[in-house]
N, C-alpha and C positions, 0 to 999 in steps of 0.2 A: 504493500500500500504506500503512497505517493501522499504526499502534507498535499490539501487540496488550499484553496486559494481564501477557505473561508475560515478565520481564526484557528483553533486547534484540531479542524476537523480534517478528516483522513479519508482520500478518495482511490477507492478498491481499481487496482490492475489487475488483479487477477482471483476467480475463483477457484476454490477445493471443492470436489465433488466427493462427496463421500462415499457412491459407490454403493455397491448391494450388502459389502459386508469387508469388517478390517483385517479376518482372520488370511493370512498368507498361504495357509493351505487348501482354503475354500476356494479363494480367489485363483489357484493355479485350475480348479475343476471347473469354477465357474469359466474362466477363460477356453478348456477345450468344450464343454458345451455349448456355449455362443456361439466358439469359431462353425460348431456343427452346423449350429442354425441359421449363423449368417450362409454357410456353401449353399445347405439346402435351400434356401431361400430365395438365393438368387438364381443357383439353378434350374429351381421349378419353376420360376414365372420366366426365365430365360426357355425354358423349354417349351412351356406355354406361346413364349411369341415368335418362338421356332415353328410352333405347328401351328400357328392360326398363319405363318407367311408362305408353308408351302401346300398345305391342304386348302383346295377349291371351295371345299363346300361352307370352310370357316370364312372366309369372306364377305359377310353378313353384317349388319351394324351390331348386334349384339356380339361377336366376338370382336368386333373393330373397337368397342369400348372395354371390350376384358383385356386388349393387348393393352391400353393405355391404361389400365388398372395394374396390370403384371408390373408395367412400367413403376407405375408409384409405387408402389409396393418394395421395389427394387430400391430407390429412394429411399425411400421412409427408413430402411432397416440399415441403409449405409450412413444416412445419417446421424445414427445415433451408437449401434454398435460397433465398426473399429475404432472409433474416438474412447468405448466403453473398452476394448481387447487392447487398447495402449493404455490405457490406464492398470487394468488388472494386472498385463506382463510387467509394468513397471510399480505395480503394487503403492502408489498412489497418483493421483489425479488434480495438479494442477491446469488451469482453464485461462488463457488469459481472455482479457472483460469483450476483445473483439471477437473472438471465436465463440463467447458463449452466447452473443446477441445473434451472430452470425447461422448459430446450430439453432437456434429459438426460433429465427426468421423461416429458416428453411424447411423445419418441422414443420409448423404450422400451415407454411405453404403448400408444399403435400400432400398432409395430412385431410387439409379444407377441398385439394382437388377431389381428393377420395373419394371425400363427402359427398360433394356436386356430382361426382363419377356415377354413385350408385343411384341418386335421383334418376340420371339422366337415363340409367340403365330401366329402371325400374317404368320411366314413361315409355321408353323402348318395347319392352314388354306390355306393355297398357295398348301402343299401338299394334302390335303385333295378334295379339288376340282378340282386342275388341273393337279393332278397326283393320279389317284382315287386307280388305277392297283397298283402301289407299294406305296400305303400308308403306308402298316401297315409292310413295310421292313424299310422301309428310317424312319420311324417316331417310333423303335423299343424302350421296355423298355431303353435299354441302351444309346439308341441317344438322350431320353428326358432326363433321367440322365447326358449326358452328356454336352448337351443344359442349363440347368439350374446349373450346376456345372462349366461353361464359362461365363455365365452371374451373378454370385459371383466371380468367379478371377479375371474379367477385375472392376466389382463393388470395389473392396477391393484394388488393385492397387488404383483407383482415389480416392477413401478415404483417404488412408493412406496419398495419397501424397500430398495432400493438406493440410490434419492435421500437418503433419510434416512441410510443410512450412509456415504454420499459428505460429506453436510452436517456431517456429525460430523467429519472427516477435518480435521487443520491444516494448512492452506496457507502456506506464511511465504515464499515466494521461489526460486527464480524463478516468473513466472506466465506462462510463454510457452507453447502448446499448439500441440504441431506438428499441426495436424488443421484441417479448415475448417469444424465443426462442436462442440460438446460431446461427449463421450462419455466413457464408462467408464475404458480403458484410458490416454489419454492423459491423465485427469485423475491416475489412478491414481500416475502417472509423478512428477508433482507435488507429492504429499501429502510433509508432514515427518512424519508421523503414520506408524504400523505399516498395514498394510492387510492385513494376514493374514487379518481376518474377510471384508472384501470382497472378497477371491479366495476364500474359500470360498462366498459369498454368489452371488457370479459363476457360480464351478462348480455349484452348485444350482439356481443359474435356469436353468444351457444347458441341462442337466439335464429342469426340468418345461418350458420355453419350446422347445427343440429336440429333444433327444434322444428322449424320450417323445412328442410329437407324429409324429416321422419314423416312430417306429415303430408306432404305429398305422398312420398313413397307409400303409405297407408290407404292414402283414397285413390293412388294408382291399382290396388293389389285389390281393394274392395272390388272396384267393376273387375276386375282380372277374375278375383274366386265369383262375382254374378255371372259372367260371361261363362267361365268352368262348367260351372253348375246346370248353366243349361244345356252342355253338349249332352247327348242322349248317351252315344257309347261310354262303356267303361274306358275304354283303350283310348278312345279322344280325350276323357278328362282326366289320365292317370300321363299323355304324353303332354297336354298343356301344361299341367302340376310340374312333370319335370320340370318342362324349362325355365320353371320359375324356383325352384327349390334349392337350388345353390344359391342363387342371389338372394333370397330371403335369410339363408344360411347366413354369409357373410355379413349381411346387414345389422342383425342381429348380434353376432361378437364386434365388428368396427363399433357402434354406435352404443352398445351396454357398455364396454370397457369406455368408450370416448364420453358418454355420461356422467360414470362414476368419476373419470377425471377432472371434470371441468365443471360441472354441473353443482358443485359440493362449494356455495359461493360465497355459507355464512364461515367460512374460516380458510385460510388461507396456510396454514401450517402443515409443513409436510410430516409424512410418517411411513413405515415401513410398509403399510398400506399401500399406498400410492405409491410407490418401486412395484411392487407386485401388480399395480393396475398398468403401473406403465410398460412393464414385461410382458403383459396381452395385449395391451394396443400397439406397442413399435414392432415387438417379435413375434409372438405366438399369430398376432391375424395374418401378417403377409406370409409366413410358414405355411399356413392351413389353407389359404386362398387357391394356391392349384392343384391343392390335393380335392377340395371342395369343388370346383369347376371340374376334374374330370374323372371323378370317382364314380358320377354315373351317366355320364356322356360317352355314348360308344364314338360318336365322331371324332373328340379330343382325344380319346384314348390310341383310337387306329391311327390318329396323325401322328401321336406322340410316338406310336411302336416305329412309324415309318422315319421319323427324324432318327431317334435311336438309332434303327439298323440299315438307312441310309438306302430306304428302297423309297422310289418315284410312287407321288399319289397317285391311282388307277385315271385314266384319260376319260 
C-alpha cells in the first residue's frame, strides 16, 4: 500500500486473495483438480464447436447460439481459474489493484452475455415450436447476429458500469479478499468509501442481467409446454420436450448459483459460502454445459464421434 494523497490514509496497490483454503497440502490437490477441470472444460465446449462447424445438420440457429455459448463458457473458466492455479502452485495470491478490476470487468462481461445467451436461446425455441411457419424468417442469419450482438451491448454497458464505480471506491486497508477470484461483493466489503450507489447499481443489474431474463425465458417455455401439450402423438411431444430439456437444464444451474450470488443484497460480507457458490457458477456450469447439450442428442453425439475419429459427415 502507497501513502495516498489524503492525510494518513493508505491507498491499496494490490490485493491478497485468500483462496479456497491456507492448508499447503490441500492447495497442491486443489490445484491438480482445477487443472482437471479447467482441460475438460475447454475441451468439451472446444469439441462442441468442432462438431456444430463440421456437421450439416448442426447448422441451425439453435446450435449457432450453443457454439457462442461453448465460447463463453471457455471464457468465463479462463478467466478466473489459471489466475486461481498460479496462485495455489505459488501457495499465495497477491492481485495487483489493475488486474483485479480488470478480472471483475471481464467476469461480469461474460458472465451477463450468458445471461442474454440463454434468453435468446430460449425465444429460439418459443419460435421454433410455436411458430413453426415463419421460423426460419423471424429466426434469419441476421436476427441471430443481431440477437447475440444485443446481448454483448447491454453485457458490456453492466460491466463497464460497475467496474467504473468499483474504480471510484477508496480502498485504504485492509486489502485481504476472502474469495479466490475478484468480485463484486467481497471487494465491496473492503471499500473505506460509502457504497450505497453500488448496491443500488448491483440491484439494477440482477435486475436487467437476471431477473428480467428468467422471466422471459419463463413465458417463453409456458407457450412452448401449451404448444407441447397439444401435439397429439407421444413421440411428437417427448421429441419437442427434448429439444428443450438441456437448455432448461442449464438455465436452471447458471441462474440458481448466479442468484445465490448476487441476489443476497442485505449484506455484502463474504464467506466460505460464497467460494462454494462461486465454484458452481465459474467451474462446475461450463464443465456440465456439453456434457448437458449432448448426452441426449444423437446428432451432437455422431458429430462429436466423427470429429474424434476424423471421418467426413455422411453427404
Amino acid at each position: 500500500m502507497d501513502p495516498g494523497a489524503q492525510g494518513n490514509r493508505t491507498t491499496v496497490t494490490e490485493f491478497i486473495l485468500l483462496g479456497l483454503t491456507g492448508n499447503a497440502e490441500l492447495q497442491s490437490i486443489l490445484f491438480a483438480v482445477f487443472l482437471f477441470a479447467y482441460v475438460i472444460t475447454v475441451g468439451g465446449n472446444l469439441s462442441i464447436l468442432a462438431a456444430i462447424f463440421v456437421e450439416p445438420k448442426l447448422h441451425t440457429p439453435m446450435y449457432y447460439f450453443l457454439g457462442n455459448l461453448s465460447l463463453l463458457d471457455i471464457g468465463c473458466i479462463t478467466v478466473t481459474v489459471p489466475p486461481m492455479l498460479a496462485c495455489l502452485l505459488a501457495h499465495q495470491c497477491r492481485v495487483p489493484y489493475a488486474a483485479c478490476i480488470s478480472q471483475l470487468f471481464f467476469f461480469h462481461l461474460l458472465a451477463g452475455v450468458d445471461c442474454h445467451l440463454l434468453t435468446a436461446m430460449a425465444y429460439d425455441r418459443y419460435l421454433a415450436i410455436c411458430q413453426p411457419l415463419t421460423y426460419s424468417t423471424r429466426m434469419s442469419r441476421e436476427v441471430q447476429g443481431a440477437l447475440v450482438g444485443i446481448c454483448c451491448t447491454i453485457s458490456f454497458i453492466n460491466a463497464l458500469t460497475h467496474t467504473v464505480a468499483v474504480s471510484v471506491l477508496d480502498f485504504c486497508g485492509p486489502n485481504v479478499v476472502n474469495h479466490f477470484y475478484c468480485d463484486l461483493p467481497p471487494l465491496f466489503q473492503l471499500s473505506c468509501s460509502s457504497i450505497h450507489l453500488n448496491g443500488q447499481l448491483l440491484f439494477t443489474g440482477a435486475t436487467f442481467m437476471g431477473v428480467i431474463p428468467m422471466i422471459l425465458i419463463s413465458v417463453s417455455y409456458v407457450h412452448v409446454a401449451a404448444a407441447v401439450l397439444r401435439i397429439r402423438s407421444a413421440e411428437g411431444r417427448k421429441k419437442a420436450f427434448s429439444t428443450c430439456g438441456s437448455h432448461l437444464t442449464v438455465v436452471c444451474i447458471f441462474y440458481g448459483t448466479g442468484f445465490f450470488s448476487y441476489m443476497r443484497l442485505g449484506s455484502v460480507s463474504a464467506s466460505d459460502k460464497d467460494k462454494g457458490i462461486g465454484i458452481l457458477n465459474t467451474i462446475l456450469s461450463p464443465m456440465l454445459n456439453p456434457v448437458i447439450y449432448s448426452l441426449r442428442n444423437p446428432d451432437v453425439q455422431g458429430a462429436l464421434k466423427r470429429v474424434l475419429t476424423g471421418k467426413r459427415p455422411p453427404e
